[in-house]
Every structure is written in C-alpha cells, then in structure tokens.
C-alpha positions in Angstrom: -1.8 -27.4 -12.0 -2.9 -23.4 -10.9 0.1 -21.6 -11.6 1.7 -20.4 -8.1 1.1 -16.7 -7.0 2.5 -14.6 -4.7 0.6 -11.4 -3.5 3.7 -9.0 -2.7 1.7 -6.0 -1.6 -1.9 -4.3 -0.7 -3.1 -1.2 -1.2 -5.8 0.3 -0.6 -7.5 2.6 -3.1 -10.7 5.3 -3.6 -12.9 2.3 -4.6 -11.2 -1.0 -3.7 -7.3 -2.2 -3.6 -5.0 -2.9 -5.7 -2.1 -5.8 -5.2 0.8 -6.5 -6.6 1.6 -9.6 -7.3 3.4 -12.6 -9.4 3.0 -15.5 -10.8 5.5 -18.1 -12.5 4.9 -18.9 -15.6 5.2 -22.9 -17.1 8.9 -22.1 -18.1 10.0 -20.7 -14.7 9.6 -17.4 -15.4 7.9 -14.4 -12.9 4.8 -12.5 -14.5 4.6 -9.5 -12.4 1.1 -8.2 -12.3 -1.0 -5.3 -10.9 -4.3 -6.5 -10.1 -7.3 -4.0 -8.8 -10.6 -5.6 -6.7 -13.1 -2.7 -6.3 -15.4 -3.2 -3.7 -17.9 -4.5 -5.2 -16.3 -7.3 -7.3 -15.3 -8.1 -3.6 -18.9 -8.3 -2.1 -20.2 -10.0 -5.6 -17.7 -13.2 -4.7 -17.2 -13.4 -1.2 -20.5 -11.7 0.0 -20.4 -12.8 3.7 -17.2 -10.7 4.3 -15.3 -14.3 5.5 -12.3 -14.1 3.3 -9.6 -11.4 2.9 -9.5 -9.3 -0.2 -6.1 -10.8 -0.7 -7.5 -14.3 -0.8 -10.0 -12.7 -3.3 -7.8 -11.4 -5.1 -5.8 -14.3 -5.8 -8.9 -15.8 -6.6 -9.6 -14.2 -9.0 -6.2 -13.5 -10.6 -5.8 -17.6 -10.4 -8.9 -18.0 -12.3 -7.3 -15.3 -15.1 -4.3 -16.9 -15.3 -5.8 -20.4 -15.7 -8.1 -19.7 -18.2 -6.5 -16.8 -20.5 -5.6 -19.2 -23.0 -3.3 -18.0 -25.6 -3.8 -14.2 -24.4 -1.4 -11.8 -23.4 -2.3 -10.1 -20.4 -1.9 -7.0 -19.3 0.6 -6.0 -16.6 -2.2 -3.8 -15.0 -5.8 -5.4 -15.0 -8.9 -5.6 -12.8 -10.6 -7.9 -11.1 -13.7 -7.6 -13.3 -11.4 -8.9 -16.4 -12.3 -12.6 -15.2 -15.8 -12.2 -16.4 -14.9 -11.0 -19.8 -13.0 -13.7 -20.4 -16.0 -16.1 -19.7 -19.3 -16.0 -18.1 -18.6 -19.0 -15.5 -16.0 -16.9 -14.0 -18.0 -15.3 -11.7 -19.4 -18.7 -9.9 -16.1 -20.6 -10.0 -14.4 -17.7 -8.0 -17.0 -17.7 -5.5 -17.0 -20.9 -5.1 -13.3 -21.2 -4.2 -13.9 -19.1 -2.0 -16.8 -21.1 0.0 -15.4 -22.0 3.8 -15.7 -25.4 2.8 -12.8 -24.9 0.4 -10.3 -22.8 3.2 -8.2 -24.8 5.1 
C-alpha cells in the first residue's frame, strides 16, 4: 500500500515549484520532505497541462517513496530524483497521471 502524503504547501519558484510535504512512514511516523518539480519534469509527465503540479508532484514523490528501497532520502530532493532511482520511473508517473486514472 502507497504510503499516504500530504502536500502542506506550494510554492512557486524561478524554474518550477517547490512543495512541502509529508508522508508517514510504516511505523507511524511523519517524513517531512521538500520536493522541487521544474517545469519541465512537469510537461515531460503530464504533457497535456490536465493535472495540477500538486497532483504531479505527489506523483512523483509517491513513486520515490515506493520504490527507494532501503535508501535514505533526502529531506530536500527534486522531482527528477525518480528517474535516477530507475528508468521506468518516468512512464509509471505519467501514467498515473492519465485521466483515466483521476477520479
């Protein structure tokens, strides 16, 4: 199950936003997080403009969170961090972002 996330605030910034956000951990804990989208990590994923960047962002920051594994993450990151990890991350985030998948 995708941990739950809460995006607390929005921001925007020279070249994108930045969020703040949290997540709870397995254990019950709250992982605050800083998460920056530029631009164009926003228009790579969700290139018909249909979704929010706050409903990218969490996207994207669910995907992280899901498939960090054993790593410690950072409690400022970007966006783009979701393709280091792995080179699917790119589709998977665009696709949960695909009106089909919005209520």
């Amino acid at each position: 199950m995708p941990p739950p996330i809460e995006i607390l605030t929005e921001t925007e910034i020279e070249r994108g936003w930045r969020f703040t956000a949290h997540a709870v951990q397995p254990e019950g804990a709250l992982l605050p997080l800083t998460l920056e989208l530029s631009w164009a990590d926003y228009d790579h994923w969700c290139p018909d403009g249909s979704a929010p960047p706050a409903a990218v962002a969490e996207s994207a920051l669910r995907w992280i969170l899901e498939h960090r594994g054993d790593r410690v993450l950072p409690a400022r990151l970007d966006a783009s961090h979701a393709r280091r990890l792995h080179p699917d991350a790119d589709r998977a985030i665009r696709a949960s972002l695909s009106p089909l998948d919005r209520p």
